[in-house]
C-alpha positions as CSV (number, residue, x, y, z in Angstrom):
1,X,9.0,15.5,-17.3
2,X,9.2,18.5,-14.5
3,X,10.9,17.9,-11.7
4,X,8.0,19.2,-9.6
5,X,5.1,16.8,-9.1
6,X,1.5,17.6,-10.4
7,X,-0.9,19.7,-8.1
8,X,-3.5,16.6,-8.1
9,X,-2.8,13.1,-8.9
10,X,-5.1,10.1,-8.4
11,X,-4.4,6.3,-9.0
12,X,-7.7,5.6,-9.9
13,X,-7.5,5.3,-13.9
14,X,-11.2,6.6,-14.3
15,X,-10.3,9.8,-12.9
16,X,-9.2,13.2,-14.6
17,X,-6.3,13.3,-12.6
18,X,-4.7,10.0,-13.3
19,X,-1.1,10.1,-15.0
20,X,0.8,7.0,-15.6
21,X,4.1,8.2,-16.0
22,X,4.3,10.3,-13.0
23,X,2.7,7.1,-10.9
24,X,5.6,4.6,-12.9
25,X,7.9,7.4,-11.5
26,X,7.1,6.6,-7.8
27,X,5.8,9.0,-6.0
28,X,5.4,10.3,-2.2
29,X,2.9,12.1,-0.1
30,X,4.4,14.1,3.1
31,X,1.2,14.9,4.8
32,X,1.2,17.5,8.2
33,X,4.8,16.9,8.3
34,X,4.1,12.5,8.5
35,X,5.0,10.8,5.4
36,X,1.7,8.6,3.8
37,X,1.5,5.3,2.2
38,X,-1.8,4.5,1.7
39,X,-3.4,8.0,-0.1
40,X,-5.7,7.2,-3.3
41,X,-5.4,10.9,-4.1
42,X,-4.3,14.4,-3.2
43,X,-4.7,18.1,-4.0
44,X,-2.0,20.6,-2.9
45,X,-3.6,24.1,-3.6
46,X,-6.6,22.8,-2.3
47,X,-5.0,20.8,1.0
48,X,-6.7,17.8,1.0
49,X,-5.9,14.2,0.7
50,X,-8.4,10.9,0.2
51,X,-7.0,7.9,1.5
52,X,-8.7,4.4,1.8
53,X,-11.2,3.4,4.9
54,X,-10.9,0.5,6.2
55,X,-11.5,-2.6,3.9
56,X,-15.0,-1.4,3.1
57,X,-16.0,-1.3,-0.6
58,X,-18.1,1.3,-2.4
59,X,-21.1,0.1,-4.9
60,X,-18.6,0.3,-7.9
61,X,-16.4,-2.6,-6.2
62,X,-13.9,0.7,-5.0
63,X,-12.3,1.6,-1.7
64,X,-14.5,3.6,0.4
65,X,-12.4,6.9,1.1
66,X,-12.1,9.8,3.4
67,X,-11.1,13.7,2.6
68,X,-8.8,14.9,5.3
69,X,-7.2,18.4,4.9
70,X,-4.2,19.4,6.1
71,X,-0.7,20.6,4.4
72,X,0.3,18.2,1.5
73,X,3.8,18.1,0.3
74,X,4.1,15.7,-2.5
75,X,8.0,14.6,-3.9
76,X,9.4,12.1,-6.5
77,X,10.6,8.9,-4.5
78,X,13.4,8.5,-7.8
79,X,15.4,10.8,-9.7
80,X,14.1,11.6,-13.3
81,X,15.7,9.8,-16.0
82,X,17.9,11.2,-18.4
């Protein structure tokens, strides 16, 4: 596994952009220089984060979300093992 994470990641497993292994990992979003918690997904060449509104739920039984842009630095919470 690289030692630089993906340029988009999402937790949701229907999506594209889901990976396991790098989520297992433990990763962290620094976004406009504040690290997040609560982001469902991001895009660094893009700038843009979705994070979770709320409690509301969407028609699928999912959490509503919001696209904010701004500068997204992602980095692995753990070392990668040997």
């Amino acid at each position: 596994m690289s030692e630089t994470p993906p340029d988009r990641l999402s937790n949701d497993p229907v999506s594209p952009f889901y990976d396991e292994a790098v989520l297992n990992r433990g990763i962290g979003i620094r976004f406009n220089g504040q690290e997040r918690n609560n982001v469902e997904e991001y895009c660094v060449s893009e700038g843009w984060i979705r994070t979770a509104v709320g409690r509301s739920l969407d028609r699928r039984g999912q959490p509503m979300t919001v696209k904010v842009k701004g500068v997204v630095e992602p980095f692995f919470k753990t070392p990668a093992a040997e």
